[in-house]
N, C-alpha and C positions, 0 to 999 in steps of 0.2 A: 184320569191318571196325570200326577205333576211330570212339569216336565226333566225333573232332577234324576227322577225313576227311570224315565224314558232312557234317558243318555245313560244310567248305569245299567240296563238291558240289553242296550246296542250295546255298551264295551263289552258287556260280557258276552255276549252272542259274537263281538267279533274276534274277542279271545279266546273261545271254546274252537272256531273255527281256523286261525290260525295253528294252534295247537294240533287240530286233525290233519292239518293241511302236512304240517311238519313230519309229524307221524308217518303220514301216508309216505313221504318224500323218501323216507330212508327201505319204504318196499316196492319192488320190483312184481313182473308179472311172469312168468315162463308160458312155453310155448303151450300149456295145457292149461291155462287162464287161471292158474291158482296164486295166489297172492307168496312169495317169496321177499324173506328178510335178506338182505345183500351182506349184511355184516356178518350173521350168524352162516351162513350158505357154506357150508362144508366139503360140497363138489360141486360139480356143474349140473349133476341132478335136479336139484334144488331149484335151478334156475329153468329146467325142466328141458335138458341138454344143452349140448355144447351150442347152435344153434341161436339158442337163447342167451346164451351167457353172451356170447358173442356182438349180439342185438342190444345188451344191456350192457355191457361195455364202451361201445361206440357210443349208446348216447351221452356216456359220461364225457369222454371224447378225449379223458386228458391220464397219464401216469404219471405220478412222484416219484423217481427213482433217487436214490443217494449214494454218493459213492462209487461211481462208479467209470474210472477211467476209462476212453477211449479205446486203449490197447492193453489192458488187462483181462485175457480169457478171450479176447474178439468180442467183447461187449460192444464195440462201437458198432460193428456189425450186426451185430445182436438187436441193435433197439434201432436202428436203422428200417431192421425188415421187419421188426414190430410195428414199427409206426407206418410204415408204405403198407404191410399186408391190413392192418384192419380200422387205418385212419384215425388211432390216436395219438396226440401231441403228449412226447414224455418230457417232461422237464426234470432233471438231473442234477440235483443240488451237488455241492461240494464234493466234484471229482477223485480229489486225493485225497479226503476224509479216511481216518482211520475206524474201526469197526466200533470202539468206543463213544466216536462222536459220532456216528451215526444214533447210536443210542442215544445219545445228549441231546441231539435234531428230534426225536421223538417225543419225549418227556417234555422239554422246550415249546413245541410247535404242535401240541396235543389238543385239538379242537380248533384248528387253524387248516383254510384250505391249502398251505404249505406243509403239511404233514406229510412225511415220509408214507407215500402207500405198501412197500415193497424195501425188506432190508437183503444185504449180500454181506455174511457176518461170519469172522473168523468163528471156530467152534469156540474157544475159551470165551469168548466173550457172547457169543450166541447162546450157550447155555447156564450162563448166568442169567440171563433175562426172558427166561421162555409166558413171564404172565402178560409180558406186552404183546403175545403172537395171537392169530385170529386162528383157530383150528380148519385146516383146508386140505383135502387130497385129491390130487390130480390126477388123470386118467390112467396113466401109468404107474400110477403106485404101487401095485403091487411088484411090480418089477423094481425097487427100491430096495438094495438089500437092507435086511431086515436092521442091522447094528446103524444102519446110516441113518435111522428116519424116527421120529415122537410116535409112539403107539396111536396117540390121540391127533396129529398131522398137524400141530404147531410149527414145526421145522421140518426140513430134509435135506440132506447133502445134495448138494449140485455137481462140481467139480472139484478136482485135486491136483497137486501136479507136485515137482520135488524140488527141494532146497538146492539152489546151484549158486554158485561164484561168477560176477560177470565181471570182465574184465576190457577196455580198450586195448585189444593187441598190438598197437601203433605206438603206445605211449606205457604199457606196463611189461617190463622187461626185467627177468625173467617170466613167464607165465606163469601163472599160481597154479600150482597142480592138488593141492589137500586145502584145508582148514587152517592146519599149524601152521603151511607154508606163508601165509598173510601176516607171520612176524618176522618176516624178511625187511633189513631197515631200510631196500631199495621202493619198499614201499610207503614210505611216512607220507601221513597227509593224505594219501590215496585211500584208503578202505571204509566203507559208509555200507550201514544196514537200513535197510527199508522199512522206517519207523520207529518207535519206541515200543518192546516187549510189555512192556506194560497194559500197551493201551490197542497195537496193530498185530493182528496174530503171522504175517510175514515176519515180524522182527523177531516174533515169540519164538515163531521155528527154527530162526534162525540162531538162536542161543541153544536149542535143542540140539541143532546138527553142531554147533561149537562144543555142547558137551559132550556125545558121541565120541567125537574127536577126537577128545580130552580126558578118554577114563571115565566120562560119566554114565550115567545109564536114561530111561525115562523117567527112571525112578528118582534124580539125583543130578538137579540141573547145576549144581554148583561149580561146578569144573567151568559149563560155559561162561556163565557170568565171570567168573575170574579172569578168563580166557582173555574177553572184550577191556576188564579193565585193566590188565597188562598192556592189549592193545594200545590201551586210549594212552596210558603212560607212556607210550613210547614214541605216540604221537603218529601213529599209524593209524588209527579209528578217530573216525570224527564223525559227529552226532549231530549230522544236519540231515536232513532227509534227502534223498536220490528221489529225481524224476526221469520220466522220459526227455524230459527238457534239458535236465540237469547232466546226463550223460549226452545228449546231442550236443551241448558247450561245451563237454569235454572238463567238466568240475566233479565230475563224480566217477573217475576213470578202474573204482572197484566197486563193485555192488554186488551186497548177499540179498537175494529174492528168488522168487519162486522162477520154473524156468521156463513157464509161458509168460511172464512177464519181459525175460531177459530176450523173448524173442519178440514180444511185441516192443520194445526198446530198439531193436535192431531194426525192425518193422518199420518204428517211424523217421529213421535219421534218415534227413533231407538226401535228394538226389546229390552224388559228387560229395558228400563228405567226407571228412577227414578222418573219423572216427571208424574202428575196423574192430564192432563187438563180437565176442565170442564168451562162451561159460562153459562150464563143469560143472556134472554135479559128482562130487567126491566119493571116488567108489569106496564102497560096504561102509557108507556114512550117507544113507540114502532116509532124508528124512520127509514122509506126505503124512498132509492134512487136509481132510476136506472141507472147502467155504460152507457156508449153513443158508438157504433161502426161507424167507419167514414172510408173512401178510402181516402186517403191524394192524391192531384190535382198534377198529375204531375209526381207518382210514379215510381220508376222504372222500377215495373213487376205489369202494369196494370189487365191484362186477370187474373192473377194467384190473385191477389187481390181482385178481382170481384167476384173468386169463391171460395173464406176463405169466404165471407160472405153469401154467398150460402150455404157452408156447415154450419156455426156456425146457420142460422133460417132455419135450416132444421130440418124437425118433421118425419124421420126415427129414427127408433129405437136408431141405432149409429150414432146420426147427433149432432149438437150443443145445440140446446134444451133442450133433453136429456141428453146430458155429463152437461150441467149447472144443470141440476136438480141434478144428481148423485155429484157432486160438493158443496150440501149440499144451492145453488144457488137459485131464483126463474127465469127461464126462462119469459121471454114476451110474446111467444107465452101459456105459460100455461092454460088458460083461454080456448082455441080455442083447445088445443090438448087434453086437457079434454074429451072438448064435444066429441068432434072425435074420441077418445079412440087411439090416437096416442100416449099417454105422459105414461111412467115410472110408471106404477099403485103403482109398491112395494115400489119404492123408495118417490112416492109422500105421502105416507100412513106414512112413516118414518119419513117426513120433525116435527119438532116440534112444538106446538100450542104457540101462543102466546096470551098475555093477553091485549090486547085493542085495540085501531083501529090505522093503520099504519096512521103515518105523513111524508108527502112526500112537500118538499115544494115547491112552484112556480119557474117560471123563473128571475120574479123579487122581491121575496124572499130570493135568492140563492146569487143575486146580492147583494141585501141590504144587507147580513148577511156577506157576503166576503170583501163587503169594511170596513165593521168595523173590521171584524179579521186583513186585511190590515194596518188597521190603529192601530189596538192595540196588536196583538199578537207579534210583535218584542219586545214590552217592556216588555212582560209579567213577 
């Protein structure tokens, strides 16, 4: 045999071999030695229990989270005891990312070991992209009420919490007491929304709860938009983003956000400062939405992705649940860990009363109300 032959035998035997190799790479084994796909693995079954997922987690060793603030929900906490309970390194792309770019991180960095393994996604824009989601349900699912979650377990709500007004009590005088009250011209310069509605569904609700306000309905966000670009004319809203950072300087001395955020803001201002936050959320103008959790199809640390969301609807003491309650958050499962006597008693005793009945609004509510910010919030 020549030796030309030789050499395209070896390449090919050692292509046919690397190909199996790869193949092999993307399956796992569960504790009943049956061979399991990681990407396709739709519970922890699959992986032939929890046990196992577990075991197949770890040796990934690493999570791609995005998006995800420190003191937003008690996240910081959250991936903290993620990573001390089962020793894997999460790495946390673009903190302040809005729900939109996280999608854009996706699409972008799609067959890259920086791919987002795990998104946390307003609804409006979570259910716009459900063919990027890996189909998965976690051990508590059924306990997911039924309106909150993908029949097929692409998405499921996590947590909620309601539109509030925050405000530096040191330095905004009078206090804001409603919505309208933010076209007080002792306000100019002061009032900032947490994002652009277009693109961050905090911002989005917060044009909701401006339309409420306003004569609008869910049906009928028009009032709000109007509302902000009266605002902006009068020089009272300004369209720069609020951070935690940004209200500890004391530059962002009004902020519309959700009102576990406005406590984890409060949460981080340094000892001894100056800054003295408080919020409202405006009675019987009470508007919740709940974040959406998804496994992005295709990820790079499948196993270890599977089992973030295991821990985040876990109803142990120290599980996700919990840390969203303690987050100042409304957990999904709350209803159900109640009854159960699973949930945070001290801290749910804490959480604060609000005055009227929450508005959450449809799927094609969310729709309608986004094509018109779409269409009109660049001009604003």
């Amino acid at each position: 045999m020549d030796s030309s032959r030789i050499r395209k035998m070896t390449a090919l035997f050692a292509t046919t071999v690397l190909v199996v190799v790869i193949a092999f790479a993307a399956v796992a084994y569960g504790a009943n030695s049956r061979a399991v796909n990681k990407q396709k693995a739709d519970s922890a079954k699959d992986f032939g229990g929890m046990k196992a997922l577990i075991k197949a987690a770890k040796k990934e060793g690493k999570l791609n989270t995005i998006a995800l603030p420190a003191m937003w929900a008690n996240y910081g906490v959250i991936m903290k005891r993620f990573q001390k309970k089962y020793g894997i390194k999460i790495t946390n792309a673009q903190p302040e990312a809005s729900s939109q770019e996280e999608i854009n991180a996706v699409l972008q960095l799609k067959g890259t070991s920086r791919m987002p393994d795990v998104l946390d996604l307003g609804a409006n824009v979570a259910l716009a992209n459900t063919k990027l989601y890996a189909p998965y349900k976690v051990a508590n699912w059924k306990h997911i009420p039924k309106g909150l979650k993908d029949s097929k377990g692409r998405w499921y709500a996590d947590y909620t919490g309601y539109m509030a007004i925050g405000y530096d009590a040191n330095v905004v005088k009078p206090a804001p007491t409603s919505v309208k009250s933010l076209s007080n011209a002792a306000y100019k310069g002061m009032v900032f929304l947490n994002g652009d509605p277009t693109a961050a569904a905090a911002a989005f609700n917060g044009v909701v709860m401006a339309s409420l306000a306003n004569g609008g309905s869910p049906n009928n966000m028009q009032p709000g938009i109007t509302f902000f670009k009266n605002l902006k004319a009068s020089g009272n809203f300004q369209t720069v983003n609020p951070t935690a950072a940004t209200i500890a300087a004391g530059q962002t001395p009004i902020v519309i956000d959700w009102d576990y955020n406005q406590l984890g803001a409060k949460n981080s201002l340094p000892q001894g400062s100056s800054i003295n936050w408080k919020w409202i959320v405006p009675k019987n103008n009470v508007v919740s939405s709940y974040y959406i959790q998804a496994i992005v199809k295709g990820c790079p640390h499948p196993a270890a992705a599977r089992l973030w969301q295991e821990f985040l609807y876990s109803n142990a003491k120290d599980g996700g649940q919990n840390e969203f309650l303690r987050g100042g958050a409304h957990p999904v499962l709350q209803q159900w860990m109640t009854k159960t006597g699973t949930i945070d008693k001290k801290t749910l005793k804490k959480m604060p009363k609000v005055t009227g009945t929450p508005v959450q609004l449809t799927q094609a509510q969310v729709a309608k109300g986004q094509a018109l910010c779409a269409q009109q919030w660049p001009n604003l």
